[in-house]
Every structure is written in structure tokens, then in C-alpha cells.
C-alpha positions in Angstrom: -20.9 1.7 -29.1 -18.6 4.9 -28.3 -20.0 7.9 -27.1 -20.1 9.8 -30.2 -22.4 7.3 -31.7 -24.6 7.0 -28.8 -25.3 10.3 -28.8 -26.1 11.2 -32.4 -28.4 8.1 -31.9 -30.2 9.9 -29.2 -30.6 12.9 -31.9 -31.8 10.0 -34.2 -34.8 9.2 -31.7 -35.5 12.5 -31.5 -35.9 13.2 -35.0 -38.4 9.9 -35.1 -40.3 11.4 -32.0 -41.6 14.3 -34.7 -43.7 12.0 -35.8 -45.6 11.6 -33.0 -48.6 14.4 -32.5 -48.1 15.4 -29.2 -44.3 15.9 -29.2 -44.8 17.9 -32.5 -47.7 19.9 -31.9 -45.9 20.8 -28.3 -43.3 23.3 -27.9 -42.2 22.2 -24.8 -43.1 18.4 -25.2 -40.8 18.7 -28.3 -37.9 20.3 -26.2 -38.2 17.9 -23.2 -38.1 15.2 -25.2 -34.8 16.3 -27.2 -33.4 16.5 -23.8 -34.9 13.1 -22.8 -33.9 11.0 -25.4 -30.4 12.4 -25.6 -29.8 12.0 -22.0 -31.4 7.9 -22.7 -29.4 7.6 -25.7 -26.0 7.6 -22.9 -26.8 7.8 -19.5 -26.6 3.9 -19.1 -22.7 4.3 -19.6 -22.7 6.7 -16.4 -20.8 3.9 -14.5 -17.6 5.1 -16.7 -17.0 7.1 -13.7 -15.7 3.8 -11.9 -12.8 4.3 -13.2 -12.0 7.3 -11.1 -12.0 4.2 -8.3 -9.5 1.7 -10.2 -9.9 -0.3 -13.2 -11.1 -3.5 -11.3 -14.2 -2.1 -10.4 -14.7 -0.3 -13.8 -13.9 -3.4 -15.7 -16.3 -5.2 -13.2 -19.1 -3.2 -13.3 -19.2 -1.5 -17.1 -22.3 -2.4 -18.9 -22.8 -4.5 -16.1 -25.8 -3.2 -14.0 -26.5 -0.4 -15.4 -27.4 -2.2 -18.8 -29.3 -4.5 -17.4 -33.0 -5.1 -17.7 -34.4 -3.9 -14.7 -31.8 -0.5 -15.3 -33.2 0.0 -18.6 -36.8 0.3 -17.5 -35.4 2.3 -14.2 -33.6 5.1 -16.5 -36.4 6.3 -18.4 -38.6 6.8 -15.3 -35.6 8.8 -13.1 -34.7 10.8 -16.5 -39.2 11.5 -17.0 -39.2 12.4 -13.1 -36.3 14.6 -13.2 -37.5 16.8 -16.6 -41.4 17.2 -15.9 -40.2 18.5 -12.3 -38.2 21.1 -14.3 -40.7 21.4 -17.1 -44.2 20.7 -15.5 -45.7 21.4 -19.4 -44.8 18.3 -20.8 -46.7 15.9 -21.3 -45.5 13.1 -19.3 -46.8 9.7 -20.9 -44.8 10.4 -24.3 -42.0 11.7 -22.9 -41.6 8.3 -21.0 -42.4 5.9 -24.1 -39.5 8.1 -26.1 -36.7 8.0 -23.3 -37.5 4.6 -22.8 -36.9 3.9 -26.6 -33.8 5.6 -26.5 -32.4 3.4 -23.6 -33.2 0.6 -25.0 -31.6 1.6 -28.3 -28.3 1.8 -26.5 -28.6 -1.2 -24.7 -29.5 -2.7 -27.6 -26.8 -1.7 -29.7 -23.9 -2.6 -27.3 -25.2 -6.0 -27.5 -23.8 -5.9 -31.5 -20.1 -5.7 -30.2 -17.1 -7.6 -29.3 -17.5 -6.0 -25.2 -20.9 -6.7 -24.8 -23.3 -6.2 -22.2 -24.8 -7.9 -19.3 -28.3 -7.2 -20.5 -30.0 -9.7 -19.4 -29.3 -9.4 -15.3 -30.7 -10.1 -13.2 -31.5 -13.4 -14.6 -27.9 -14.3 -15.5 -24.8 -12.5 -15.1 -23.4 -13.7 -18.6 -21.9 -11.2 -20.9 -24.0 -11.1 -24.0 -21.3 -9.9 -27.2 -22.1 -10.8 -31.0 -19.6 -9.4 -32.1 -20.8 -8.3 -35.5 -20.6 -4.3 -34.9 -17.2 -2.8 -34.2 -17.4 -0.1 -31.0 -17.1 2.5 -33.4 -18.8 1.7 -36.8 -18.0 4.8 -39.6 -20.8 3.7 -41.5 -23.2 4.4 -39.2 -21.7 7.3 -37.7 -21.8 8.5 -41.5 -25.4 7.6 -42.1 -26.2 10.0 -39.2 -24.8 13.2 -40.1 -26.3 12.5 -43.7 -29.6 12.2 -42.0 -28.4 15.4 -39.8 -28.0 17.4 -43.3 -31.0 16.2 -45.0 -32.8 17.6 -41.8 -31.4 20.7 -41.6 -31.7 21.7 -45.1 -35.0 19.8 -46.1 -37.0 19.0 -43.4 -39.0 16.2 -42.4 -36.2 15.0 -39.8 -39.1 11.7 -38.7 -39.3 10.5 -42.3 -35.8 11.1 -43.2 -34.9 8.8 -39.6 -36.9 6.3 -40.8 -35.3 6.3 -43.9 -31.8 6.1 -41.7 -32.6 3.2 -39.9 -33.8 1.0 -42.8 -30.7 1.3 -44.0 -28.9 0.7 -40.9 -31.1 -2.0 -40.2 -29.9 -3.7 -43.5 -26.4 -2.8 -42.6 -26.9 -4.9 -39.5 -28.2 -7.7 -40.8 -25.7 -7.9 -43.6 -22.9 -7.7 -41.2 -24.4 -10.3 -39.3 -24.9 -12.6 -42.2 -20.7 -11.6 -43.0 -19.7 -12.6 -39.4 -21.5 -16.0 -39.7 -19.7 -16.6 -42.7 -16.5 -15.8 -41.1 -17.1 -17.4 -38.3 -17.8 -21.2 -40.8 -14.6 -20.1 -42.9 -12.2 -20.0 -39.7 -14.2 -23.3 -38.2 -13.3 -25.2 -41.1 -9.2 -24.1 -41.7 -9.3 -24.7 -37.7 -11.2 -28.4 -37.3 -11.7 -29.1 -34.0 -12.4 -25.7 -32.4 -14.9 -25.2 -29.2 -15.1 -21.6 -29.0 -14.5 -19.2 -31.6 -14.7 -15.1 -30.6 -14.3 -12.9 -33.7 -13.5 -9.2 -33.2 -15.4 -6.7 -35.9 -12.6 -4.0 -37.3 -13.6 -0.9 -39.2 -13.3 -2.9 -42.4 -16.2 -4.8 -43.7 -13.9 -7.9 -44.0 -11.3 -8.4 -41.0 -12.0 -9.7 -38.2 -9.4 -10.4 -34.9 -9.7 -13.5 -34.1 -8.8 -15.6 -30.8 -9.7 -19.3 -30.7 -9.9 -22.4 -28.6 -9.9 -25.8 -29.3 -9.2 -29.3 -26.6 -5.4 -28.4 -27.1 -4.5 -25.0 -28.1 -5.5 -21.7 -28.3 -5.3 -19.6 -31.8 -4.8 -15.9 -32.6 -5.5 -14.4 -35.9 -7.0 -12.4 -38.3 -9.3 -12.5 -41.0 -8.9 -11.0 -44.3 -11.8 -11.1 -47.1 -12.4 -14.8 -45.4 -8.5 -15.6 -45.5 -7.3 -16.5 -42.3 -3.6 -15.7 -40.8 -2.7 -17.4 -37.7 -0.9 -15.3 -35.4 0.3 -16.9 -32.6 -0.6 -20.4 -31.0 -0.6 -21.5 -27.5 -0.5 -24.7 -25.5 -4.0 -24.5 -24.4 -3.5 -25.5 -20.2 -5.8 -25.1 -17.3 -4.9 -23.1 -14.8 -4.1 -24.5 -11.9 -6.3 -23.4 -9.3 -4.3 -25.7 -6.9 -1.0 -23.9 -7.1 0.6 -22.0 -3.9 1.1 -19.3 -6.4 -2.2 -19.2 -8.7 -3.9 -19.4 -5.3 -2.2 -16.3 -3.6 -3.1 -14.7 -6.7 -6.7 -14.9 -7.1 -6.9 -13.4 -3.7 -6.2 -9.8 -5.8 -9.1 -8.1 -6.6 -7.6 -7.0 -10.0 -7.5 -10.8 -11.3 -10.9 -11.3 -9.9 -11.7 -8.0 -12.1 -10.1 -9.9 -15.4 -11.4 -13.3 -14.9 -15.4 -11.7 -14.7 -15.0 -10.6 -18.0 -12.4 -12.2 -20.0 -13.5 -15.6 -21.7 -10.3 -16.5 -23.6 -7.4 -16.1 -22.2 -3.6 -17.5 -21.9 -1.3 -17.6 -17.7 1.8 -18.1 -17.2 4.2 -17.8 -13.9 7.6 -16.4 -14.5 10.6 -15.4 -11.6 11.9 -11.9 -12.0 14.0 -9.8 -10.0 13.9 -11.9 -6.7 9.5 -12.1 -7.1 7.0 -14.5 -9.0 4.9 -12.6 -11.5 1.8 -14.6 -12.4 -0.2 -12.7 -15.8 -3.3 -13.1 -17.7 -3.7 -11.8 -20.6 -6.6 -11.9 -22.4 -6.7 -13.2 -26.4 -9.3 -10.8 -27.9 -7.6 -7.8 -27.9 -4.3 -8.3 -30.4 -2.8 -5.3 -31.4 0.3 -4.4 -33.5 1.7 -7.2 -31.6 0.6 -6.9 -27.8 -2.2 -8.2 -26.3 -3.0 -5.1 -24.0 -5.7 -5.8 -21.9 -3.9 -8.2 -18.9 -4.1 -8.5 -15.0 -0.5 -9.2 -13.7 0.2 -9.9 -9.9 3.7 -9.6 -8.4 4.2 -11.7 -5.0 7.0 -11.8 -3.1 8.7 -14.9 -2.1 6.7 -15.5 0.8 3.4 -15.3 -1.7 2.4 -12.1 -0.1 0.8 -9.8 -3.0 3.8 -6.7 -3.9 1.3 -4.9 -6.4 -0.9 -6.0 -9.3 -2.5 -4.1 -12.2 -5.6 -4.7 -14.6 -6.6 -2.8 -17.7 -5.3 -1.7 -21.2 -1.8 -1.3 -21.3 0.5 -1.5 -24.3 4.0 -2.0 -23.9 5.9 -4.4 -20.8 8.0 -0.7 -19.4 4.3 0.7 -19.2 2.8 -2.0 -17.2 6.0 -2.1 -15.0 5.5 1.6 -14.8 1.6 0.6 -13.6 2.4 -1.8 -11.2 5.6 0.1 -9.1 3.1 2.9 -8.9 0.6 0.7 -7.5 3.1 -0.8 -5.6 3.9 2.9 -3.9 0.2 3.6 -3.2 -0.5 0.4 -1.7 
């Protein structure tokens, strides 16, 4: 989820941890756990500040360790240690079981997007996405400032969260019982597909949609079950045998893309006296781009001139990205 939501989540937690005695009949056990489980509800997404290094490593490493199992049981201790030092008062034990629950909430609720999360390291590095959730979901951003009003004017913020997430809870399960549907209804106007990735939108009923099958790869979108194919590509392997495709994957930057992208389409074009070899990941269609790509220029000799990997939205932008990188190289 986006920040936003992961923090009015953390207030959510909080307002359950009322109804526990000894955070509500303590003062100071009450405040250290506000701080606690709002810290939890985002401090797994602390390794944003990779990308103050490059986008390779962020786009390695996001949700990557820091969600994984062995993080989520490590960040409620560090966040318990760091708050009973500054608040000796509190009492320790439920301050742990409440940060801990508000970890786990976020890791838990990245897992209901199209990203995903490595949650699941160290036992495998596989991205785990369901893709039934969009990043930011208005619905239950919504459901949380009504449960913020109800609390401020009437009270009883544990009871009125529990109320909250029943309702979310619903909301999840409903969604998930939508995508499932979608995901049959584009199966069978697409026979033959191996791997289907659907996309969640702000809308109850579209979905992106990027697609394989033995021969081609699909783009589309769903529309209240309607499917509208988008573009369609010859579906080839790369050719990991090529001078070129060879010289390539030496970059760090495709290495980046291929870690985390699971669909996507390569091609090798000449320009301006260089080879430019790009991959451009399917998932992401947008008002006709597909922005998230790692591009590699090499020179004739198949020396690597500059690459790039990220978001980028227009073919003068990435140029723009990769001279740059080209000058600081």
C-alpha cells in the first residue's frame, strides 16, 4: 500500500490496542504504543531510501528484505528496545505484541497488490503479488477516516476498529472473489494462456491486464468482465546467446529489471551509430507507454555507453535519463 494508508493503518492498530487493559489503563503504555504501532505500521518501507543510490538497487531491494519474515519479527523488537529506553514506564510485553501486529499488518497488506513483496525470504526469494488490492485503495483509505470521526466525536475508538476491519475484511475477500472471476473471464476470451497478471485499478471492475501464452504475449484491460486487447506481441525468448544480449546483462540496471519483472517484451534496435537493447515490462500500461523499462546503449564494440532502469514516461525522457547517466558514468 502507499504511505498514506499505511499510516492511518498504524492509527487503526492503535485504536484496537484500547482494548487491551494494560495499554488503556496506562498513560504512558497508551502513548508508547501510539508511537509503536505507527512507527510498525511503515518502517518496513525504510529501504525507500535506496533510491538516493540509483534505481537498480531500490528496485532490487524494495519489499525485498526488509519484508521478509525474519525483518518482520526483527522490527518490532528494534522499535520495543528503542521506545522503553526512552520511556522506561511502559510496559514492555504489550508494547511488543502491538508493534509486532502492526508489522505484520503492513507486510501483510502489500502482499494484496500488483508489486508484491518478498515475504517469504529467506526461504525463497519469489515475489509474492495477488494482485487483488490496488497500491492505493479509496475505499479503505475512506473507511479509516470514517472510523477517525466516529472516534473523535463518539468514542470507543477499539470497538469502532473492529467494526472497520470487518468491513474491510469483507471488502477483501469480495475483491478477491471479483479478481478470480476476472481472471476465468480473460482465460476463456484468451484459450491457451500460461500466465495471466491482472493489475487492480481504483475501480471495482478494471483491471490491466498483461498476458502470456506459448506464442504471444497480450495487453489489455478489463472492463465490468469485458476484455480489450491492447497490443499483442510475438512472444520470443531472449537470446541469452547473443554478443549483444550478453554485453547487456553485464549492466546492473538489467539485472535490477529482470529480478523483478515477470512479463516482459526485448528488442535490439541500431540508432545513431549504437545498439540499444530494452526491456520493458508488460504490467504497467499507461495512456499508451509502458513506463517501467531497463534500456542499455553499447557502442559498436559492445562496450556499455549508459543504461537506465525505472519509471519513465515518454522516449525524450528516457533519452534525457540515459545521456545524464551517460555524463556521470
Amino acid at each position: 500500500m502507499d504511505t498514506a494508508t499505511h499510516i492511518v493503518m498504524g492509527l487503526g492498530v492503535a485504536a484496537l490496542a484500547t482494548l487491551d487493559p494494560a495499554v488503556a489503563q496506562n498513560p504512558l503504555t497508551s502513548q508508547t504504543v501510539m508511537i509503536g504501532v505507527v512507527a510498525g505500521s511503515v518502517i518496513p518501507d525504510i529501504d525507500t531510501i535506496l533510491k538516493l543510490k540509483d534505481n537498480a538497487t531500490y528496485i532490487r531491494n524494495h519489499r525485498g528484505v526488509t519484508h521478509s519474515l525474519p525483518a518482520t519479527l526483527l522490527w518490532p523488537f528494534l522499535l520495543t528496545a528503542i521506545l522503553t529506553a526512552l520511556n522506561p514506564g511502559a510496559n514492555i510485553g504489550h508494547l511488543l505484541i502491538w508493534t509486532l501486529a502492526a508489522v505484520s499488518g503492513h507486510v501483510f497488506v502489500d502482499l494484496f497488490n500488483a508489486y508484491g513483496t518478498q515475504a517469504i525470504r529467506p526461504f525463497t526469494g519469489k515475489w509474492v503479488a495477488f494482485g487483488t488490492i490496488n497500491i492505493f485503495d479509496p475505499f479503505i483509505f475512506m473507511m479509516h477516516l470514517i472510523g477517525f470521526g466516529i472516534w473523535m466525536t463518539l468514542g470507543h475508538p477499539g470497538i469502532t476498529f473492529i467494526l472497520v476491519y470487518s468491513v474491510i475484511t469483507v471488502y477483501y475477500i469480495l475483491r478477491g472473489l471479483y479478481h478470480r472471476h476476472v481472471l476465468n473471464q480473460v482465460k476463456s476470451q484468451l484459450p491457451g494462456l500460461k500466465k495471466v497478471f491482472l493489475s487492480p485499478t481504483w475501480r471495482w471492475s478494471h483491471y490491466h491486464v498483461a498476458a502470456e501464452s506459448d506464442r504471444y504475449f497480450y495487453v489489455g484491460k478489463v472492463n465490468c468482465s469485458s476484455l480489450l486487447l491492447i497490443d499483442r506481441f510475438d512472444r520470443t525468448p531472449i537470446d541469452y546467446n547473443n554478443k549483444m544480449i550478453k554485453a547487456a546483462m553485464q549492466d546492473k540496471n538489467v539485472r535490477a529489471f529482470l529480478s523483478f519483472s515477470p512479463i516482459y517484451h526485448w528488442s535490439i534496435a541500431e540508432r545513431g551509430g549504437r545498439y540499444v537493447i530494452q526491456l520493458t515490462d508488460l504490467r504497467y500500461y499507461s495512456k499508451g507507454t509502458y513506463p517501467f523499462t531497463a534500456t542499455v546503449w553499447l557502442d559498436k564494440d559492445l562496450s556499455i555507453e549508459s543504461s537506465y532502469t525505472g519509471w519513465v514516461f515518454s522516449e525524450q525522457k528516457l533519452r534525457k535519463k540515459l545521456v545524464l547517466a551517460q555524463l556521470h558514468s
